[in-house]
C-alpha positions as CSV (number, residue, x, y, z in Angstrom):
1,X,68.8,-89.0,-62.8
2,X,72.0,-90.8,-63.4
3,X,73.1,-92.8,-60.6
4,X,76.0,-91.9,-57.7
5,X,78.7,-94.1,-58.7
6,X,78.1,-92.7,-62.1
7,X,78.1,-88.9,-61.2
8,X,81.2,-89.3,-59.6
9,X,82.9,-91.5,-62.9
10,X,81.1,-88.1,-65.2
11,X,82.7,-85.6,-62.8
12,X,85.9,-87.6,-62.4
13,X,85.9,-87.9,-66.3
14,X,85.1,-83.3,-67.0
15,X,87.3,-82.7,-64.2
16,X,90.1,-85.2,-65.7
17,X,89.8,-83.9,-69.2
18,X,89.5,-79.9,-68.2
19,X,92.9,-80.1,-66.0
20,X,94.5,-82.7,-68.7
21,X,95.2,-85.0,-65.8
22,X,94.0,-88.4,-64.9
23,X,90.7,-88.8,-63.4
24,X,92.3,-91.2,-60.4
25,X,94.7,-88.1,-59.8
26,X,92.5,-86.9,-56.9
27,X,90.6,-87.7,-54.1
28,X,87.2,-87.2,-53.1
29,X,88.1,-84.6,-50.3
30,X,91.2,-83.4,-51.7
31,X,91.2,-79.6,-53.0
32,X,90.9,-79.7,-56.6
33,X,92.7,-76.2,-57.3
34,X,96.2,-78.4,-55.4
35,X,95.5,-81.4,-56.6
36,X,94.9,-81.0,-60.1
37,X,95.2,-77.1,-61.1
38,X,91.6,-76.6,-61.2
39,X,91.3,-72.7,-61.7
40,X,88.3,-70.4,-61.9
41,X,88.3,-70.2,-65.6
42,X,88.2,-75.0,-65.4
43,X,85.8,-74.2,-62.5
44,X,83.5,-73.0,-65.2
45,X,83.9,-75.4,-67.7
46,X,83.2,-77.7,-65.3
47,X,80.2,-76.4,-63.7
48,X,78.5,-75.6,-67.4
49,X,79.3,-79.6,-68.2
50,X,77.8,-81.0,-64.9
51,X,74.5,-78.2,-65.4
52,X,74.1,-79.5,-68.8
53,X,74.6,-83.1,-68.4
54,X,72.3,-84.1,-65.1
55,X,69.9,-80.6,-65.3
56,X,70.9,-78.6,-62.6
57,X,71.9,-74.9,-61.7
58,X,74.7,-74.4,-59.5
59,X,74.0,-70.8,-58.4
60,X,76.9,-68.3,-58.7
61,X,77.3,-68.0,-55.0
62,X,78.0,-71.7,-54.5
63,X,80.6,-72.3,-57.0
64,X,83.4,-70.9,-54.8
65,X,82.5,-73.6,-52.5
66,X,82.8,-76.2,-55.1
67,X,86.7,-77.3,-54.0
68,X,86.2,-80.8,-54.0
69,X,84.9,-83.6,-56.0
70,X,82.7,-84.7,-53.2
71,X,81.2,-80.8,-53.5
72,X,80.4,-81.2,-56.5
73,X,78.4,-84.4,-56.6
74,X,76.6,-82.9,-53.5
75,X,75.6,-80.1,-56.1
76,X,74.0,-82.4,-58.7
77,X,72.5,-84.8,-55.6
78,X,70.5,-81.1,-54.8
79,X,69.4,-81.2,-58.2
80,X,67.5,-84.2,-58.0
């Protein structure tokens, strides 16, 4: 497993390239969908990247709680 700080500079990075904004655009807390236009349709490019990259499964039912970045590193911290 890859570690934190790292996570969050992968997820930063998908998240950054998917919404074709900066990856410093948004905090960790901040709702992705107002910060940075993160749809359902980037939700799920997102969410395939971060499964493939660190081996995980973010179930279906959690992915509408994935809002934030800090949500989504808690995802692939479960993973470990």
């Amino acid at each position: 497993m890859r570690p934190a700080s790292e996570a969050e500079a992968y997820v930063r990075a998908v998240i950054g390239r998917v919404t074709a904004r900066a990856p410093d655009a948004f905090g960790p807390d901040e709702d992705l969908a107002r910060a940075v236009g993160l749809d359902s349709l980037s939700l799920l490019q997102v969410v395939a990247e971060v499964e493939e990259a660190y081996d995980v499964r973010i179930p279906d039912g959690e992915m509408d709680r994935l809002r934030t970045l800090r949500d989504f590193l808690a995802q692939v911290q479960r993973g470990d």
